[in-house]
N, C-alpha and C positions, 0 to 999 in steps of 0.2 A: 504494500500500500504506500502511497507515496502521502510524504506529509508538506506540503509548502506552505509556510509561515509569512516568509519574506520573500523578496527581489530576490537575495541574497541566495537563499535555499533552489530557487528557479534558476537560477543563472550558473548556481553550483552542476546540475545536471545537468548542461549545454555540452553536446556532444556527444550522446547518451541517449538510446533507447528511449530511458526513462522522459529525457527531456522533451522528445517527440509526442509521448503520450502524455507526460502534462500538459502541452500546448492543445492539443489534443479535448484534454477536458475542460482547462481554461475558457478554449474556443466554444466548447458545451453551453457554457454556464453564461455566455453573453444572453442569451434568449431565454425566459420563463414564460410558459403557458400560464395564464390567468385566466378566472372568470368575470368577464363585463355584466355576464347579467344585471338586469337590476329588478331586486325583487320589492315586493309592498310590506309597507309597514307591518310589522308582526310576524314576520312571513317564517322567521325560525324562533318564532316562540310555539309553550305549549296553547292549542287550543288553536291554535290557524286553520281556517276551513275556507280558505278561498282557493284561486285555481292554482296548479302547479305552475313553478316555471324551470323549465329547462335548463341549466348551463350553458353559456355561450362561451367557447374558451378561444381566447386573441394570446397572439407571441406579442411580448413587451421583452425590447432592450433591456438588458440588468446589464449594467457593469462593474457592478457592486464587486467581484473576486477581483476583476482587474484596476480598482481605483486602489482595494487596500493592498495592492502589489506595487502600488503608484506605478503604472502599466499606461501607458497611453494607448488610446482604442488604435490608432491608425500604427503607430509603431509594432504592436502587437501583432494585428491582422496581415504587417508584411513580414515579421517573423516567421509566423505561419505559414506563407505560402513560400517563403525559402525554406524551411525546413520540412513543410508537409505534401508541397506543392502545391497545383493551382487550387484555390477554397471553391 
């Protein structure tokens, strides 16, 4: 399992297997599925008797791993495709 804490820890594995598959997962973690829905008031309390609503699930940008890497998006994404090739 690999642990990156730091830049430091990342940049440690440059050269490495490993370092291709943590870019690898890094490059995962840009994108989170959410749900937009929007439901009505009450809607997950007990006693709600109105209609269901569905989940609508949207990809939203995160680059929450890569800011506490202090990782710039566009340095990173060309990392990537020098070491992974084209994304």
């Amino acid at each position: 399992m690999l642990r990156i804490n730091t830049r430091t820890d990342l940049e440690a594995l440059a050269g490495t297997e490993a370092y291709a598959e943590a870019l690898r997962l890094l490059r995962g973690s840009m994108v989170a599925k959410v749900n937009v829905a929007v439901y009505p008031e009450g809607y997950f309390e007990d006693g709600y008797d109105g209609p269901e609503v569905e989940p609508i699930w949207a990809e939203e940008e995160n680059l929450e791993a890569l800011n506490l890497l202090g990782l710039d998006k566009a340095e990173f994404l060309a990392e990537c495709e020098r070491v992974l090739g084209a994304l």
